[in-house]
VEXVEX-419202 format. One line per 8 residues: for each residue x negated, y, z of C-alpha. Coordinates in Angstrom, 3 decimals, always signed. Layout:
! residues N
X/Y/Z ~ ...
END
This chain:
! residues 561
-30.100/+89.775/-75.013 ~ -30.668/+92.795/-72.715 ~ -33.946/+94.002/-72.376 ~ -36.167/+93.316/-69.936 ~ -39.295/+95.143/-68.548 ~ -41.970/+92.388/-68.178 ~ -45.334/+93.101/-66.197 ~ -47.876/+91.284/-66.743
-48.505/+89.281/-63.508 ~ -48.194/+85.636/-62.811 ~ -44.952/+84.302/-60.725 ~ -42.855/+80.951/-60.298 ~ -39.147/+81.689/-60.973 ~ -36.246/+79.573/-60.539 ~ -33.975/+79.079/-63.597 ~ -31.089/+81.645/-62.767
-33.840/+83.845/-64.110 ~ -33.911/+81.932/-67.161 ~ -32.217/+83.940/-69.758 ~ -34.273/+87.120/-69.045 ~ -37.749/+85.866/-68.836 ~ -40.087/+87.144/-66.486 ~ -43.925/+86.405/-67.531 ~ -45.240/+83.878/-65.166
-48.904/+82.873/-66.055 ~ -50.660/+79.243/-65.159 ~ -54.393/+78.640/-65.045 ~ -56.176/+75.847/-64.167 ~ -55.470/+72.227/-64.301 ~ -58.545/+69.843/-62.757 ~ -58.226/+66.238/-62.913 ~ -60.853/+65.849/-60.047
-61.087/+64.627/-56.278 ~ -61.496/+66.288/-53.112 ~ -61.379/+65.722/-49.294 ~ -64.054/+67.743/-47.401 ~ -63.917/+71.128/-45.862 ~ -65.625/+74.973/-46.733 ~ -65.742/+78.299/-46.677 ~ -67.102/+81.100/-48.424
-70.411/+82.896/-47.455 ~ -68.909/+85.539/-45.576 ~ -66.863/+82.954/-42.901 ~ -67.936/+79.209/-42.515 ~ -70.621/+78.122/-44.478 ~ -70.199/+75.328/-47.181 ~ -72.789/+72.642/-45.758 ~ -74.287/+69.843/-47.881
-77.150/+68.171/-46.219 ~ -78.775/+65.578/-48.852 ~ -82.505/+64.242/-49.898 ~ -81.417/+64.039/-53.749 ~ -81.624/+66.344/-56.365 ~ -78.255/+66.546/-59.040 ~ -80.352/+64.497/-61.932 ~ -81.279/+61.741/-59.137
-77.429/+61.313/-58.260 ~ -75.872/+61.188/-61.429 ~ -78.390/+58.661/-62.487 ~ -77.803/+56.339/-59.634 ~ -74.314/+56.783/-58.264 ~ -72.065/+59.101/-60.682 ~ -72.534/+57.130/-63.372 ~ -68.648/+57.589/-64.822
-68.414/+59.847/-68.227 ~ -66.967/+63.367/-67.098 ~ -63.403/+63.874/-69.898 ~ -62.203/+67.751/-69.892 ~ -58.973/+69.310/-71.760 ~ -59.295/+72.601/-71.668 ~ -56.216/+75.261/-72.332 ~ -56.126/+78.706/-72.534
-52.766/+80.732/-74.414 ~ -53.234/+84.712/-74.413 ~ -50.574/+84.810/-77.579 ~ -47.070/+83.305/-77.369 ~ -44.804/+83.065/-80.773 ~ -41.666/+83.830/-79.239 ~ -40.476/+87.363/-77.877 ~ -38.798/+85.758/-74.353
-42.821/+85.314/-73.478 ~ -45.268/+88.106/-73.443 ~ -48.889/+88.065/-74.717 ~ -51.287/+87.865/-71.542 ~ -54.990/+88.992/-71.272 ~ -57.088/+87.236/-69.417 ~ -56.228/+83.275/-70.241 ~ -58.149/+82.402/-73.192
-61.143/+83.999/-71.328 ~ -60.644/+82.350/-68.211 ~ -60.843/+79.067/-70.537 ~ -63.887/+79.994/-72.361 ~ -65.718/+80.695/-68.700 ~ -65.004/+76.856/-67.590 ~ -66.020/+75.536/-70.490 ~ -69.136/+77.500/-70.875
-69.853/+76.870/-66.881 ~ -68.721/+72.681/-67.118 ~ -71.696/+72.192/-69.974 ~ -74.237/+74.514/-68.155 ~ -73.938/+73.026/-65.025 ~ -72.189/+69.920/-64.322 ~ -73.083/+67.168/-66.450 ~ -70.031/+67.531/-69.066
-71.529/+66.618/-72.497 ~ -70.011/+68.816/-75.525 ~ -68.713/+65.740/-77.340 ~ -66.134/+64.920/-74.092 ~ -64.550/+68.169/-74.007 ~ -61.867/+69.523/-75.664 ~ -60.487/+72.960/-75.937 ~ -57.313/+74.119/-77.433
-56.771/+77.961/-77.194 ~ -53.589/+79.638/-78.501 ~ -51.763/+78.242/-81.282 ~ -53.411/+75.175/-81.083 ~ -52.039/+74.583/-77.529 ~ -48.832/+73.390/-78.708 ~ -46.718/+70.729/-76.249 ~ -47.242/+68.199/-79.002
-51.055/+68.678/-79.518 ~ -51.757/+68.744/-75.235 ~ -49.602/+65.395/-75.257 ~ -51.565/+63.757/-77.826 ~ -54.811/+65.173/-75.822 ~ -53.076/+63.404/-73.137 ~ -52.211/+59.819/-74.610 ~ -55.742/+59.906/-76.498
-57.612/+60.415/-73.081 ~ -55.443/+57.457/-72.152 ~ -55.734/+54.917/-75.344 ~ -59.489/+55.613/-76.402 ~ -61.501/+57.647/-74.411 ~ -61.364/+57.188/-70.992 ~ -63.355/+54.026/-68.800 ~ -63.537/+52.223/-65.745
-65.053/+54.711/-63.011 ~ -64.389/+57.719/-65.143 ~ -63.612/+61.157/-64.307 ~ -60.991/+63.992/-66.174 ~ -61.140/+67.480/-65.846 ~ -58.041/+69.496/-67.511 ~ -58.154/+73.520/-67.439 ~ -54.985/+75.399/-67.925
-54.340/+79.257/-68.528 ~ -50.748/+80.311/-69.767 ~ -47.111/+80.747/-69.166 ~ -45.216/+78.836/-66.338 ~ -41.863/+78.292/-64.878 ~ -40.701/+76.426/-62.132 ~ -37.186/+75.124/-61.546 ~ -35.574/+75.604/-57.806
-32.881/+73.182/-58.028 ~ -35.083/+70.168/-58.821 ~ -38.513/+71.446/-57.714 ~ -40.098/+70.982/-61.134 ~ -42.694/+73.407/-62.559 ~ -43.526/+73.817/-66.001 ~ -46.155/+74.686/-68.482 ~ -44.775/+77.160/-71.120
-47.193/+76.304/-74.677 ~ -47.647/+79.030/-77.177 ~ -44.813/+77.778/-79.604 ~ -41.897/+77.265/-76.635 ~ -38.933/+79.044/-76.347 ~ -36.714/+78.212/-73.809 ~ -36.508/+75.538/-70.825 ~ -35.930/+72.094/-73.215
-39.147/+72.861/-75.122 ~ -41.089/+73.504/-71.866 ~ -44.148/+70.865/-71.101 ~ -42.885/+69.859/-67.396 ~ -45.095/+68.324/-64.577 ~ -43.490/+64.737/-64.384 ~ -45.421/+64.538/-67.614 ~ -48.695/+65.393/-66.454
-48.092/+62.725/-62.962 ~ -47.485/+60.414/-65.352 ~ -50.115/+61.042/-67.428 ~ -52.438/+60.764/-63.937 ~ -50.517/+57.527/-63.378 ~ -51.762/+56.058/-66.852 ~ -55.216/+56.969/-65.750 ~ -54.838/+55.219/-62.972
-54.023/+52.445/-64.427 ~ -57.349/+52.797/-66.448 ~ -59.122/+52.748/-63.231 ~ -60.267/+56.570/-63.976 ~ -62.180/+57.253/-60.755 ~ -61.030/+60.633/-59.704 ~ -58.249/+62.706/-60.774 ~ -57.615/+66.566/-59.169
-54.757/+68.900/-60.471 ~ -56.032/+72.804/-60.308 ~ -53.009/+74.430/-61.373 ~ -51.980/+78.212/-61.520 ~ -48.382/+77.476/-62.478 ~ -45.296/+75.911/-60.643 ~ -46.034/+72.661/-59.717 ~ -43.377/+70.224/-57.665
-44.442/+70.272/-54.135 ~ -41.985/+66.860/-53.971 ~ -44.860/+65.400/-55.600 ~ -47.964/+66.407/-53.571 ~ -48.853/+65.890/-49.895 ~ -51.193/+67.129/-46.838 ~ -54.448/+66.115/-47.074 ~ -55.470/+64.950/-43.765
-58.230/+67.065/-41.437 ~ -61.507/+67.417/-43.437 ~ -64.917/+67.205/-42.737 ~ -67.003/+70.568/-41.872 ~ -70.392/+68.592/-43.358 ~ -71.196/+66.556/-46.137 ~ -74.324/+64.556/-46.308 ~ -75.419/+61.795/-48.484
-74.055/+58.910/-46.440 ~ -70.226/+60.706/-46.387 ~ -71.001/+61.142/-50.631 ~ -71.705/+57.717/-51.231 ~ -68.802/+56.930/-48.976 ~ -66.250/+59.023/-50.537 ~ -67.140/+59.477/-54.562 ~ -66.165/+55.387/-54.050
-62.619/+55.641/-53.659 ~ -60.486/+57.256/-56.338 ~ -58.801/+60.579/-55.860 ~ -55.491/+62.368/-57.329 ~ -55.633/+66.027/-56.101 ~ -54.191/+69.113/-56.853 ~ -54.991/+72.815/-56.520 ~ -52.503/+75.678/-57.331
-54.028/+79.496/-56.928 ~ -50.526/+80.472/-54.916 ~ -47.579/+78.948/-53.659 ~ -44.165/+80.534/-55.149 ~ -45.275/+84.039/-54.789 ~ -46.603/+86.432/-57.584 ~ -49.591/+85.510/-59.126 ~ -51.858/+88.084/-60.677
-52.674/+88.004/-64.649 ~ -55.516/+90.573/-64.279 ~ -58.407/+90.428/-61.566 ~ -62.020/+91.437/-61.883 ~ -64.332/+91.222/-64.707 ~ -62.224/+90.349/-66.849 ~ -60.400/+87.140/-65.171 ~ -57.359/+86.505/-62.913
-58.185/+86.791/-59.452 ~ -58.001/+83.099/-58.923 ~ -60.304/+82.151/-62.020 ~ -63.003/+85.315/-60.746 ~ -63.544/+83.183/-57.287 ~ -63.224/+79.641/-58.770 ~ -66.096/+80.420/-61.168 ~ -68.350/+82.531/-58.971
-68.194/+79.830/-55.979 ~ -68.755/+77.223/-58.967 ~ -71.499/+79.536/-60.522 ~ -73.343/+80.342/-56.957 ~ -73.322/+76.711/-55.743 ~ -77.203/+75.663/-55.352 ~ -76.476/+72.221/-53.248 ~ -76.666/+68.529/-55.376
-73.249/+68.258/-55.434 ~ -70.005/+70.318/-53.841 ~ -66.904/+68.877/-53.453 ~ -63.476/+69.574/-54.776 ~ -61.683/+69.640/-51.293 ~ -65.054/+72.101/-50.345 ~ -64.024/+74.172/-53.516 ~ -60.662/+74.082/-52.611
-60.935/+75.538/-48.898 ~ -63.362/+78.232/-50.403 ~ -61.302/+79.506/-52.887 ~ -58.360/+79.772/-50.634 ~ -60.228/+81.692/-48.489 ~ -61.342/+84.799/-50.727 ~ -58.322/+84.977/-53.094 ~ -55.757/+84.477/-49.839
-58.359/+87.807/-48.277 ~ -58.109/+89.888/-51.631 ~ -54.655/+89.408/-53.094 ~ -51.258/+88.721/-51.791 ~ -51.621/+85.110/-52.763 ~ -52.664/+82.066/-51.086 ~ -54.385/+78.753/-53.191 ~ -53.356/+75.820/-51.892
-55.021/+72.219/-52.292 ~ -53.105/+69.267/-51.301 ~ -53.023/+65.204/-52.832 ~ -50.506/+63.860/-55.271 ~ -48.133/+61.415/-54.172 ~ -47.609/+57.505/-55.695 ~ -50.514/+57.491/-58.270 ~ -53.479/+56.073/-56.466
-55.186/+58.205/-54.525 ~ -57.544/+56.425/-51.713 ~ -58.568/+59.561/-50.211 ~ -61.851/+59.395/-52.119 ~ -63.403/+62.915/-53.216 ~ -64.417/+63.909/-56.482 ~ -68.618/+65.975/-56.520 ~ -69.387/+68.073/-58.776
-73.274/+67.257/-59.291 ~ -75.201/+70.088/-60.438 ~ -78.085/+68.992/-63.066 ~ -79.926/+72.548/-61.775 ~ -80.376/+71.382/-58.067 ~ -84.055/+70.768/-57.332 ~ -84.964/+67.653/-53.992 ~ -85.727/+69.241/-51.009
-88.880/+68.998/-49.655 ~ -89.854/+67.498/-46.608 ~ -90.250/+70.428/-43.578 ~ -93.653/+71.753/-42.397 ~ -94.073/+69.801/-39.033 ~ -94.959/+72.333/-36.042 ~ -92.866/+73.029/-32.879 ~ -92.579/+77.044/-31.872
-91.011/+78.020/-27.910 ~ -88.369/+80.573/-27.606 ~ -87.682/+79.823/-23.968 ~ -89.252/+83.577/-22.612 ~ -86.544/+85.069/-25.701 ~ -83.795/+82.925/-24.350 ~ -84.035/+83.530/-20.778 ~ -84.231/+87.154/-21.104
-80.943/+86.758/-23.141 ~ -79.022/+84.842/-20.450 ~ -80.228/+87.783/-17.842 ~ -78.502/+90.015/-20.541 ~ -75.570/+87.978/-20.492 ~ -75.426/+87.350/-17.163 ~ -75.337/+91.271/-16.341 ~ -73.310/+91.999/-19.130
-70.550/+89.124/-17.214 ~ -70.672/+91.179/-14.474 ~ -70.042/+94.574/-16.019 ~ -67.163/+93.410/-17.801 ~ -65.682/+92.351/-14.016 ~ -66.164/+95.738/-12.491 ~ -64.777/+97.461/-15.487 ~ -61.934/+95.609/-15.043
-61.585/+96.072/-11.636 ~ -62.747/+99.982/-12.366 ~ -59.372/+99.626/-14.426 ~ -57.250/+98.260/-11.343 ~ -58.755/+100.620/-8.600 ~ -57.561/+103.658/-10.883 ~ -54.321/+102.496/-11.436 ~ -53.674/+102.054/-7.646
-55.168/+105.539/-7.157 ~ -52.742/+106.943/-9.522 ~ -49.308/+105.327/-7.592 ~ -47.526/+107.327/-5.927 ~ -46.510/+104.713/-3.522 ~ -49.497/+103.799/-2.076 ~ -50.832/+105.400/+0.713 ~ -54.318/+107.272/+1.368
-55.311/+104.541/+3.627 ~ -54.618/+102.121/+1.370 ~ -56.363/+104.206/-1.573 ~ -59.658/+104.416/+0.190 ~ -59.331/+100.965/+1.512 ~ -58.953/+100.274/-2.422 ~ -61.947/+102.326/-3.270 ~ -63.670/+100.847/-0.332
-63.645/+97.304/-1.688 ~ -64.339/+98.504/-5.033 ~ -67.673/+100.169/-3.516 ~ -69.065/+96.758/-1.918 ~ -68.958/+94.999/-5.183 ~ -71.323/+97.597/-6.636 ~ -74.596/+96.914/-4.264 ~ -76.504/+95.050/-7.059
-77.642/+97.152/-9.718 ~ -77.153/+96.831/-13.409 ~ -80.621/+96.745/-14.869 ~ -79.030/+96.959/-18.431 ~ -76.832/+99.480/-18.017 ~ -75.550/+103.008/-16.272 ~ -72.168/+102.371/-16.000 ~ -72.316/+100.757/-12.614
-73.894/+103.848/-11.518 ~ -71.192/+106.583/-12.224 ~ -68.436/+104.058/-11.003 ~ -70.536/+103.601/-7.532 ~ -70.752/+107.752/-7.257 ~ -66.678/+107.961/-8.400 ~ -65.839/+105.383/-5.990 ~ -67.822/+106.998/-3.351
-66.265/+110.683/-3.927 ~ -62.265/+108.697/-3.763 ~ -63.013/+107.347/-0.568 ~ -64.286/+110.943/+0.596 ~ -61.002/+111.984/-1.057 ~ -58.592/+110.027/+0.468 ~ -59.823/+109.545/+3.707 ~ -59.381/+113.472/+4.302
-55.816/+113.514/+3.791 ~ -53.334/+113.514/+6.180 ~ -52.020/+109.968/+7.606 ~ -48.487/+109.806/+6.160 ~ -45.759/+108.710/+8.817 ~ -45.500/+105.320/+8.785 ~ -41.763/+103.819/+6.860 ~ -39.507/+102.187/+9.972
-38.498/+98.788/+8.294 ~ -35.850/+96.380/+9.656 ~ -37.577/+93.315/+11.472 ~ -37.263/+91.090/+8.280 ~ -39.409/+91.556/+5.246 ~ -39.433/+93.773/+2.646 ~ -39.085/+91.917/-0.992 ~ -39.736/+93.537/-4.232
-36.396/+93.309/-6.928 ~ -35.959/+90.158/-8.812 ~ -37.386/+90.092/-12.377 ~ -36.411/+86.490/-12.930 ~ -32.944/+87.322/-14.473 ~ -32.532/+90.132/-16.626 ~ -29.442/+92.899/-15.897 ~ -27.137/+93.687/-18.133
-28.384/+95.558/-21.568 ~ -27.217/+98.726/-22.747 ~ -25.606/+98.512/-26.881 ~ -27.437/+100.475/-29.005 ~ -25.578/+99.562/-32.419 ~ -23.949/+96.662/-34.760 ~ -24.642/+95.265/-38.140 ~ -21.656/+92.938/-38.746
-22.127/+90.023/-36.444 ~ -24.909/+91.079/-34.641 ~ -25.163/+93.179/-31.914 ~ -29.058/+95.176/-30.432 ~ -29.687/+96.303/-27.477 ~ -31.891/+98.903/-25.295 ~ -34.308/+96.032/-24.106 ~ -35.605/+94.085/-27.581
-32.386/+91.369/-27.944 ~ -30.182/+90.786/-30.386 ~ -27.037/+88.801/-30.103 ~ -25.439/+86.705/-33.159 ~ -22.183/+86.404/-31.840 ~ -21.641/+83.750/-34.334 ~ -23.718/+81.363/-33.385 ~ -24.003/+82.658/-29.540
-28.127/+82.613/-29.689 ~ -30.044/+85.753/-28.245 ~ -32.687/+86.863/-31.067 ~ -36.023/+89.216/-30.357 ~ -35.405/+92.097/-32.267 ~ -38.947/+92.365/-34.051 ~ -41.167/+89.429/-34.381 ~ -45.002/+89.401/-33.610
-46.209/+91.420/-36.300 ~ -49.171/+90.178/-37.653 ~ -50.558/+86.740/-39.315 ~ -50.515/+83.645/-36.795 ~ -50.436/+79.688/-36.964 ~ -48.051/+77.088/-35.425 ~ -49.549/+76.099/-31.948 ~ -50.210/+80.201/-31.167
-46.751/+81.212/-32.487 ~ -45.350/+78.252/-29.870 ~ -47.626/+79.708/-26.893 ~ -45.902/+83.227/-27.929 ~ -43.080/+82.045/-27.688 ~ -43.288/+80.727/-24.159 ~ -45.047/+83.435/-22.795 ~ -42.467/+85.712/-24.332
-40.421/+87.852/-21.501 ~ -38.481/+90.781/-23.702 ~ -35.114/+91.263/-21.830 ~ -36.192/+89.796/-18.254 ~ -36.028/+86.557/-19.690 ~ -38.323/+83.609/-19.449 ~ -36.572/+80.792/-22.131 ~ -37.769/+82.074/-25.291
-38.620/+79.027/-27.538 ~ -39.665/+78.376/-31.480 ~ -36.330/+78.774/-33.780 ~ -35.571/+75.673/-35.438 ~ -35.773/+75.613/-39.209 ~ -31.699/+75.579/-39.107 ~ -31.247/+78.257/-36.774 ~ -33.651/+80.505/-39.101
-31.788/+80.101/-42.190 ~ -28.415/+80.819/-39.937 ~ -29.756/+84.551/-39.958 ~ -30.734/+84.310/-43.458 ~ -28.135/+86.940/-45.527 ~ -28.923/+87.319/-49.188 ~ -26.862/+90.681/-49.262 ~ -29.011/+92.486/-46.774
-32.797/+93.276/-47.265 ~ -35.361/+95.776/-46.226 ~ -38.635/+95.829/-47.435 ~ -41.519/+93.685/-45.495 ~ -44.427/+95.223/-44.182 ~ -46.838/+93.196/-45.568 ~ -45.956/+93.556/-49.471 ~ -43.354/+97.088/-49.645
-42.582/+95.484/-53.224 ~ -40.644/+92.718/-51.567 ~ -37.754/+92.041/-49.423 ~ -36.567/+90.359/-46.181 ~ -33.160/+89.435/-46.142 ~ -31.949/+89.443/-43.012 ~ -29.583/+91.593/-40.521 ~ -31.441/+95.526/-40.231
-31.083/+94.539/-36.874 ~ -34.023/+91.971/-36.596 ~ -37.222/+93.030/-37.955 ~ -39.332/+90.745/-39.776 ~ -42.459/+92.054/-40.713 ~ -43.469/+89.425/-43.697 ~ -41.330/+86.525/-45.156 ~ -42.664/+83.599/-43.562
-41.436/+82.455/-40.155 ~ -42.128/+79.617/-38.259 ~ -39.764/+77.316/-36.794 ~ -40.364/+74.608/-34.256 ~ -39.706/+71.354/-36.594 ~ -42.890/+69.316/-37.217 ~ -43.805/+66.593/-38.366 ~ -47.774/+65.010/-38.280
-49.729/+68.087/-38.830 ~ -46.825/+69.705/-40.582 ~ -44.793/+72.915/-39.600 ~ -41.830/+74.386/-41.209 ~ -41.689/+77.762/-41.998 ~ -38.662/+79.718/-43.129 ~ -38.880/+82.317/-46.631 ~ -36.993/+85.128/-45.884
-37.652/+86.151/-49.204 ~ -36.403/+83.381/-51.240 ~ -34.040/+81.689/-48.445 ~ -35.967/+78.634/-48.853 ~ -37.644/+75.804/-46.215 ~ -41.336/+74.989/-46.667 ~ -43.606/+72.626/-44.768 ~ -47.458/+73.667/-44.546
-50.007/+72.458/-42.109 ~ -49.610/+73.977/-38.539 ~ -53.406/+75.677/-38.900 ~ -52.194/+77.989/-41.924 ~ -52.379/+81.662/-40.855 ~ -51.983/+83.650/-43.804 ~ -48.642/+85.871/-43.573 ~ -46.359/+83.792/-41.153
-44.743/+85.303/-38.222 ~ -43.401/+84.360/-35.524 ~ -39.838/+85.373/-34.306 ~ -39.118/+84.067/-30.703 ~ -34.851/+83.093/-29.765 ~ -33.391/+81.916/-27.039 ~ -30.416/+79.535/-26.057 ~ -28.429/+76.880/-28.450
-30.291/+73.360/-28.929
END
């Protein structure tokens, strides 16, 4: 076999890679439910509003025994599979956090670390959750750290145990649904998949729009119904081994949101959001939390109840006024309204001063109107002051120079150019098919469509990317739509790359001619709350909810449909 360099990193390939294995690293599996919305402490604010303290709630409404499987594999027999570092460790840390915190009892966990995290041991783990340990209303909880691989053609991940060697020994998802499937046929309450590693996105869904609170009356309501979630630290791009104090990035956020959380309970669509959130702002990959498909879910939510959460006391009664603070900060606002106008209009009056085709007259008359909206003044600020004593010295100014002879005109009006059409563009060079020119277009002469050469440049969801779109006008022209998903992989040309922008490790394969900035690119077909986006860096079609805003771009076209 020729050799292959491996880093150490975390990645989902598919299996043309297969002979020359490239370490790919899975972490967490949670068999769990979620459904409510949150964000870390630096954006939105998790908020749980409840009367009950964790020991309360378990006693009188999370009765159901918490099962968890644990897995963590640092060393891998064969050679195709590099050792990693921080798995075993990332296992120890749930473990250690589940018992401390969370109402999991020693005796209903197990962990398997290494060589005893063989595919045969985790599927007897599997069937004896199944045949003997698991009740009526119960909840799972399964942990895994290792090796994964995921498989293009038929969107199936894998979990790579410490004795595999190659694909057919591989322990691949279908198993595990099925093994959530047999718990649902146990009537196991709530079921969430937490999974580092490739998992089929043919077998999860959207969740729908989530709550931004949680109280006790939306608990009761929602640890009712069973769940079957899942949570993967990234979609299909590389995924980070190493991290911070000694865990992957992922496992570092997952544990301090899980270790920081002071509220009764937090739920697993709450701990979903908030993870996203820091490891999509510290790493170049973005969690993702979503329901699996055809094994019972009821869109309940799985709490984690934390046996350290005290009742909260009833409030000191007493009113306080803040209406003197208040109006003072209105007045404030007010004035500061009104500065922001005759900035802007400082702005204007400038520019017109600086034309050379407008007259003195008009200049002064400019200055003049500028002047009269300046009588009140700012109590909160001495700005207004040097634009009144500017405005006054332009007037001065212009009304000392010389009246300019008058331009004879014809009798009918004068009409500025029209901008509605654009002229003809000058070539500035060709890359096979396609064709830029000197005013931002390019032209695929195969399929006919006018392209902008560069798209927007930073991150951006679906509804703004449409707006761009429309209010696009590169070239004189007003058409510019969304791409389709088709008309995006048209343009798509796996023998020409440049590297992105946003990661200078990988590339965008496209025509030189059209800059795209990062790999994902929205296109205009939806469906629900679903966009597609096009990978310019794989060549392949994903559908994510239209709010996501991490790395797409948006590159407006025009003509075709």
């Amino acid at each position: 076999m020729k050799a292959v360099q491996l880093r150490y990193f975390k990645f989902c390939h598919s299996l043309e890679y297969a002979k020359t294995v490239v370490p790919l690293v899975s972490i967490m599996l949670l068999i769990l439910s979620a459904s409510a919305i949150a964000d870390d402490n630096r954006g939105s604010v998790i908020r749980i509003r409840s009367q009950y303290d964790g020991a309360a709630l378990r006693k009188e409404y999370a009765r159901g025994t918490n099962h968890a499987l644990v897995i963590g594999i640092d060393n891998y027999t064969h050679r195709n599979h590099p050792d990693l570092k921080n798995a075993v460790n990332d296992a120890q840390a749930v473990v250690n956090l589940l018992q401390k915190k969370y109402f999991f009892e020693p005796a209903n966990i197990v962990f398997l670390k290494n060589e005893r995290a063989t595919k045969e041991r985790i599927m007897q783990e599997f069937r004896d959750l199944v045949k003997t340990k698991v009740q009526k209303g119960d909840n799972i909880f399964i942990y895994y750290a290792g090796h994964g691989w995921y498989d293009e053609t038929w969107d199936i991940g894998y979990w790579i145990t410490s004795e595999a060697s190659d694909p057919s020994t591989y322990l691949e998802n279908t198993m595990i649904t099925k093994f959530i499937a047999a718990l649902d046929r146990r009537e196991a309450r709530h079921v969430l998949l937490v999974s580092d590693s490739c998992f089929s996105g043919a077998l999860t869904r959207a969740h729908d729009a989530v709550e931004t609170d949680i109280d006790d009356r939306v608990f009761k309501e929602k640890y009712k119904k069973p769940s079957r979630s899942v949570i993967t630290s990234g979609g299909l791009e590389p995924v980070a081994d190493g991290g911070k104090n000694g865990h992957s990035i992922f496992a570092y956020y997952f544990l301090k949101i899980m270790e920081q959380n002071a509220y009764p309970y937090l739920s697993g669509k709450q701990l979903g959001v908030a993870v996203e959130e820091l490891v999509s702002r510290n790493s170049n990959q973005t969690p993702e939390h979503r329901y699996i498909h055809g094994v019972g879910d009821e869109k309940g939510q799985f709490f984690f109840i934390n046996q350290h959460s005290v009742k909260i006391s009833t409030p000191k009664q007493g009113d306080v006024s803040f209406d003197d603070i208040l109006k003072q900060g209105k007045l404030k606002q007010s004035w500061s309204e009104w500065q922001q106008k005759r900035n802007k209009e400082y702005q204007q009056v400038k520019a017109i001063d600086e034309n050379k085709y407008i007259s003195a007259q008009e200049k002064a008359e400019a200055w003049r109107r500028f002047k009269s909206v300046l009588e009140n003044d700012n109590p909160f600020s001495q700005d207004d002051d040097k634009m009144r004593a500017y405005a006054a010295k332009r007037v001065s100014h212009w009304q000392n120079i010389k009246v300019e002879k008058p331009i004879k005109t014809e009798t009918t009006e004068l009409k500025p150019p029209a901008i509605g059409a654009a002229t003809k563009a000058k070539e500035i060079n060709r890359d096979g098919r396609f064709i830029a020119y000197k005013n931002g277009t390019v032209k695929d002469t195969k399929s006919g469509l006018i392209w902008a050469a560069k798209d927007n440049g930073e991150d951006i969801d679906w509804k703004d990317a449409k707006k761009y779109c429309e209010n696009y006008k590169a070239g004189g022209y007003t058409d510019w739509r969304l791409p389709t998903i088709d008309e995006l992989e048209g343009i798509y040309d796996s023998n020409s790359s440049y590297a992105m922008d946003c990661n200078n490790d990988y590339k965008i394969h496209t025509t030189k001619s059209i800059h795209i900035s990062c790999w994902r690119v929205w296109s205009s077909d939806i469906r629900g709350s679903e966009a597609a986006y096009f990978d310019f860096y794989r060549g392949s079609r994903i559908w994510y909810r239209q709010s996501y805003s991490v790395y797409p771009r948006v590159l407006p076209v025009r003509g075709g449909k």
